[in-house]
C-alpha positions as CSV (number, residue, x, y, z in Angstrom):
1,X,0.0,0.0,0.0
2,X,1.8,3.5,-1.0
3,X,2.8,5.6,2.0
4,X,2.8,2.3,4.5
5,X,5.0,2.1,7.1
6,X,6.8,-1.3,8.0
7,X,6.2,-3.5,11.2
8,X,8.3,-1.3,13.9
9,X,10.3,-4.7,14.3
10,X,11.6,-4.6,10.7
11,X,11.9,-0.7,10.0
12,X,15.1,0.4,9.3
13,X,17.1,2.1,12.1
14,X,18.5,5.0,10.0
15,X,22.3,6.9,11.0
16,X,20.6,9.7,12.4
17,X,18.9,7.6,15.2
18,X,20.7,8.2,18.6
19,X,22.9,5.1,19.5
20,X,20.3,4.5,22.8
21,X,17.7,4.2,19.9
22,X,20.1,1.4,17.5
23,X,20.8,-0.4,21.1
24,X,17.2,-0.7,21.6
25,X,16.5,-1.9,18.5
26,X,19.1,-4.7,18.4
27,X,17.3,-5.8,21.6
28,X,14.2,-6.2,20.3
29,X,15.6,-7.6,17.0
30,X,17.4,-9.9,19.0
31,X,14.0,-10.7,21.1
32,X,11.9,-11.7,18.3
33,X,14.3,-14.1,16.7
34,X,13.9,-18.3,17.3
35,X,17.7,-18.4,17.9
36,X,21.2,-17.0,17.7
37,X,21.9,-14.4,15.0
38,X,25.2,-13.1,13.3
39,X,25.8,-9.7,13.2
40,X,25.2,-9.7,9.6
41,X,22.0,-10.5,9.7
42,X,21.7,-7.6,12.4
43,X,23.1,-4.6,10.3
44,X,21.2,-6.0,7.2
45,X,18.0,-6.1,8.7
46,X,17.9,-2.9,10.7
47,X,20.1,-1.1,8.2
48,X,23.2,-0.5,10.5
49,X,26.7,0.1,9.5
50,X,28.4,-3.4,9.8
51,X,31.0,-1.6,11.9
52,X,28.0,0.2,14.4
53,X,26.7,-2.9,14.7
54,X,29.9,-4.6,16.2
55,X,30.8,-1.9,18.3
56,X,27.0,-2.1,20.3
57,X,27.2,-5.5,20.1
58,X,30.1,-5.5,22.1
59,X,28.6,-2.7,24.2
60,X,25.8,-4.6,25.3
61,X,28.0,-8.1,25.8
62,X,30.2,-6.2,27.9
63,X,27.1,-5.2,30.1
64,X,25.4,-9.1,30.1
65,X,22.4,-8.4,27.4
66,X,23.8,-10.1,24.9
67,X,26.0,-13.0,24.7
68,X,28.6,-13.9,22.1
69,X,28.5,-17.5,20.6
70,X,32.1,-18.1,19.3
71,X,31.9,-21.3,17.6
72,X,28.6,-20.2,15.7
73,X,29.9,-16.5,15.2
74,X,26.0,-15.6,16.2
75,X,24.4,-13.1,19.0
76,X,21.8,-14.1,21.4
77,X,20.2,-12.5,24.0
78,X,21.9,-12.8,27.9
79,X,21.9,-13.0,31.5
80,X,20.8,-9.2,31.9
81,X,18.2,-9.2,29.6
82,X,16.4,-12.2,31.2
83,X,16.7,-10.0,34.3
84,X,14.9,-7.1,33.0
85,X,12.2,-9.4,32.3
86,X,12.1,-11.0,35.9
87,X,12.0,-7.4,37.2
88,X,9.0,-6.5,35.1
89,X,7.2,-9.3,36.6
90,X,8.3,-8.3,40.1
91,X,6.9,-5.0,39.7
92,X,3.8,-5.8,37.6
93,X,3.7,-2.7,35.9
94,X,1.0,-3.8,33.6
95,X,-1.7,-4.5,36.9
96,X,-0.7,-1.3,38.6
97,X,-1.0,1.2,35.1
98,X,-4.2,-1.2,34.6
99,X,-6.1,-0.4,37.9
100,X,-7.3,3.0,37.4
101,X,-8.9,2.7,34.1
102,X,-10.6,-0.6,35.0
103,X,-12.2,0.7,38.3
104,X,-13.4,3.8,36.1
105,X,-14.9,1.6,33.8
106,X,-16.9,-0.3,36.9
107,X,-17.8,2.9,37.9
108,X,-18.9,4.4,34.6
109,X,-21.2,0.8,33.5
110,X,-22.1,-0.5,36.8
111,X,-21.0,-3.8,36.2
112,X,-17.5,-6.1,37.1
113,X,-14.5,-5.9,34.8
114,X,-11.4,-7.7,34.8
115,X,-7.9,-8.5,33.2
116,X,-6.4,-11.0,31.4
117,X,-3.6,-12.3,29.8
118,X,-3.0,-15.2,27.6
119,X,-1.1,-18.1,29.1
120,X,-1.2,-20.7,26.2
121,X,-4.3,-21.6,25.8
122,X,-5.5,-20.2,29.2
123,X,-6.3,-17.0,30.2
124,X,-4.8,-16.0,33.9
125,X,-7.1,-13.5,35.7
126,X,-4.9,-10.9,37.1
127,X,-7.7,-8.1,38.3
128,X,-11.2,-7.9,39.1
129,X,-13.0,-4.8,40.0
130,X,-16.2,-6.1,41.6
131,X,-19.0,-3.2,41.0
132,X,-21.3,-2.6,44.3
133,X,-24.0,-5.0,45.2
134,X,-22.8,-7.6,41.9
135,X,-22.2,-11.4,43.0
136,X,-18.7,-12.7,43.0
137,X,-17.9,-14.3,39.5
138,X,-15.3,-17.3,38.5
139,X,-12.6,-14.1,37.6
140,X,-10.9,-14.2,40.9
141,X,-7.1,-13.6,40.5
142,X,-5.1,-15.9,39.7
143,X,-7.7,-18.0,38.3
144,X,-7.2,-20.0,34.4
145,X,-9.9,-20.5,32.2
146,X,-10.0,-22.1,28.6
147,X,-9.2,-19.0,26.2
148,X,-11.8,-19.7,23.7
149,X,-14.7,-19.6,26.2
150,X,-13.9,-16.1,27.2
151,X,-14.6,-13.2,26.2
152,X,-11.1,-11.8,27.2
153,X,-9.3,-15.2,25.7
154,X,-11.2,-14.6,22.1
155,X,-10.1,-10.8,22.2
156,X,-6.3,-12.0,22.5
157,X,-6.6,-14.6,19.6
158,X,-8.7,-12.3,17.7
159,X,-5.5,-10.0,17.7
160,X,-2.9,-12.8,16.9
161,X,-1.8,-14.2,13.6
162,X,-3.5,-17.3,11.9
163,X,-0.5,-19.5,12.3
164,X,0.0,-18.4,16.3
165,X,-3.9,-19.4,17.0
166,X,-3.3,-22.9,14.5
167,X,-0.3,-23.6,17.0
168,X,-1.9,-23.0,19.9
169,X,-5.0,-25.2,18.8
170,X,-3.7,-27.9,16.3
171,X,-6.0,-30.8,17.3
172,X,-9.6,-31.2,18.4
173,X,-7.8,-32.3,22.0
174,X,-6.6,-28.5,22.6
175,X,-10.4,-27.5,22.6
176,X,-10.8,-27.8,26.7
177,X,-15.2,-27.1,27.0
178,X,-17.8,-26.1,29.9
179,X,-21.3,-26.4,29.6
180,X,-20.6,-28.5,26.6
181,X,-20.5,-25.0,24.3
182,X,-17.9,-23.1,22.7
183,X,-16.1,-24.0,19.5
184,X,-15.0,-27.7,18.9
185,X,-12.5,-27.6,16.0
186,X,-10.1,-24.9,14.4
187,X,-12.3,-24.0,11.6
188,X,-15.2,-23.3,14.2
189,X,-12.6,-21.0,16.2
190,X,-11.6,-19.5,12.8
191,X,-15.2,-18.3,12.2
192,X,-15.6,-17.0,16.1
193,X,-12.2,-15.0,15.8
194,X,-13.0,-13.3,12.2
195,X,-16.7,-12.3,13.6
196,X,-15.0,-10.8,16.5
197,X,-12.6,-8.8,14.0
198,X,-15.4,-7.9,12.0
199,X,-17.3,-6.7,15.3
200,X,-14.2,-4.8,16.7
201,X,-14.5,-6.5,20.5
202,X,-15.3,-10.2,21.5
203,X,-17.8,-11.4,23.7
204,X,-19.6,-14.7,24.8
205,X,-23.1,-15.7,26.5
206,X,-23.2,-18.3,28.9
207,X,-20.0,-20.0,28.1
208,X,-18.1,-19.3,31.3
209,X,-21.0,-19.2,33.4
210,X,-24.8,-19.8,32.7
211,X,-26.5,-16.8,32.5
212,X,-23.6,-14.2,32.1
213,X,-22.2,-12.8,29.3
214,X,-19.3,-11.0,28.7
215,X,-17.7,-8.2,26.0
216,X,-13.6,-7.9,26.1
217,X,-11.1,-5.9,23.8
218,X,-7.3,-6.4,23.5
219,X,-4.3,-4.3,25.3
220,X,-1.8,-4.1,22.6
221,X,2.0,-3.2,23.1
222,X,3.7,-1.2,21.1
223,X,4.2,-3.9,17.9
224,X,0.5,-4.3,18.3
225,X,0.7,-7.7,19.8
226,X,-2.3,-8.4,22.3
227,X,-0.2,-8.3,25.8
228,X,-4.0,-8.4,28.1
229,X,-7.8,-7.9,27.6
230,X,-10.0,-5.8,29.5
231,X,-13.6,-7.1,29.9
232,X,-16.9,-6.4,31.5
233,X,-19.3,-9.1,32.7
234,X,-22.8,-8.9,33.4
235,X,-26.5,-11.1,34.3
236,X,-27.8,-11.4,30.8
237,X,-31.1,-10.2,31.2
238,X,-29.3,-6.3,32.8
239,X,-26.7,-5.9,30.1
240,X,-26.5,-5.1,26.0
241,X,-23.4,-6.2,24.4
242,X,-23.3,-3.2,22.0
243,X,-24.1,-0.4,24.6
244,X,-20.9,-1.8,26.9
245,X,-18.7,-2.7,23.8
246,X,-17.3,1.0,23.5
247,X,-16.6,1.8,27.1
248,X,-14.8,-1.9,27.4
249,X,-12.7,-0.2,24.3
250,X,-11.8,2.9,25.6
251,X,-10.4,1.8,28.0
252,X,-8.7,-0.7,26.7
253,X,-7.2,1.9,24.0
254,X,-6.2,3.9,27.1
255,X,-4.5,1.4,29.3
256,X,-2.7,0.0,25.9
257,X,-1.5,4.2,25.6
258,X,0.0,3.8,29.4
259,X,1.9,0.9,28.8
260,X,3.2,2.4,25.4
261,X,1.3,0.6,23.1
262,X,-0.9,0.8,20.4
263,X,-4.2,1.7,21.5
């Protein structure tokens, strides 16, 4: 398409970027990869000079975030990396930027919300914001639930590529059910994920828990991959899918703006 821009994670970093900027982006090249790379394959693909690349390279190996594999003349990520990843779990960033805007949501629809994340094929519950005078639902943290029953699990795979939700469900044995409902086979999930697209949020009736229903949207980072889902759940007979749908996204597009994603 003229005037597109490329995927963040494959757009050149230019000679004018700031070396903190060409750092950053060897991380994150480095991140994505399924193995060791060779430095070649760094400057090429982020459009470096060959002898940039090596001098970062041994910046960051000097510092633990990336290791040197001699015998395969390849990069990797190391110890220091891992460690800023264990420290963003510590802290939980995502649960305390997430908090505000969920409890104004329950505030604003009079109903629960929550927030996910995708696990495999599980969803992990890590808030709930109980509204006033509603019953306690399955949502509690900490709890896992089948992805493709929920409303928050179906806004995730809705917002992953084809071949990451066929991996995740290759076999009519990945499709874990309650209430005998919810898709059985691939193709049926392929048809539930491209309504929810077509919809803009996801949503399900009954599936998690007779007589409740529930609308979600995605929490994107800042490549646009689906890092949570914000949802509302509600008694059937109180709530309308399409009147809750835009709130659920609003704030979904705000909490994705505080954790510097796309919204």
């Amino acid at each position: 398409m003229p005037g597109a821009q490329p995927p963040a994670a494959h757009r050149p970093v230019t000679a004018q970027v700031p070396a903190a900027a060409q750092v950053l982006a060897i991380l994150r090249y480095l991140a994505r990869q399924a193995g060791p790379v060779a430095a070649a394959s760094i400057a090429r693909d982020l459009d470096l000079p060959r002898s940039t690349t090596y001098h970062l390279l041994a910046t960051l190996s000097d510092a633990g975030f990336v290791v040197h594999l001699p015998e395969e003349r390849r990069y990797a990520l190391g110890v220091s990396a891992y460690e800023l990843g264990t420290g963003y779990t510590r802290q939980a960033p995502l649960q305390r930027l997430a908090r505000v805007p969920l409890a104004t949501l329950v505030d604003r629809v009079g109903q629960s919300a929550h927030l996910a994340v995708l696990h495999g094929r599980e969803v992990i519950y890590v808030i709930e914001e109980r509204a006033p005078g509603r019953p306690p639902l399955v949502t509690d943290v900490g709890v896992r639930l089948p992805a493709q029953l929920t409303a928050s699990g179906r806004a995730m795979l809705a917002a992953l590529p084809a071949a990451a939700v066929r991996a995740l469900f290759p076999d009519a044995a990945a499709f874990v059910r309650r209430h005998d409902s919810g898709p059985r086979t691939y193709a049926e999930l392929r048809r539930l994920l491209s309504a929810t697209q077509r919809a803009g949020y996801a949503s399900e009736n009954g599936e998690v828990t007779p007589g409740f229903a529930s609308v979600a949207a995605p929490v994107r980072d800042h490549a646009g991959h689906p890092v949570a889902a914000v949802a509302v759940t509600f008694p059937v007979a109180e709530g309308d899918p399409e009147r809750l749908a835009p709130p659920v996204l609003r704030t979904a597009a705000e909490i994705s703006r505080r954790v510097g994603g796309a919204p």
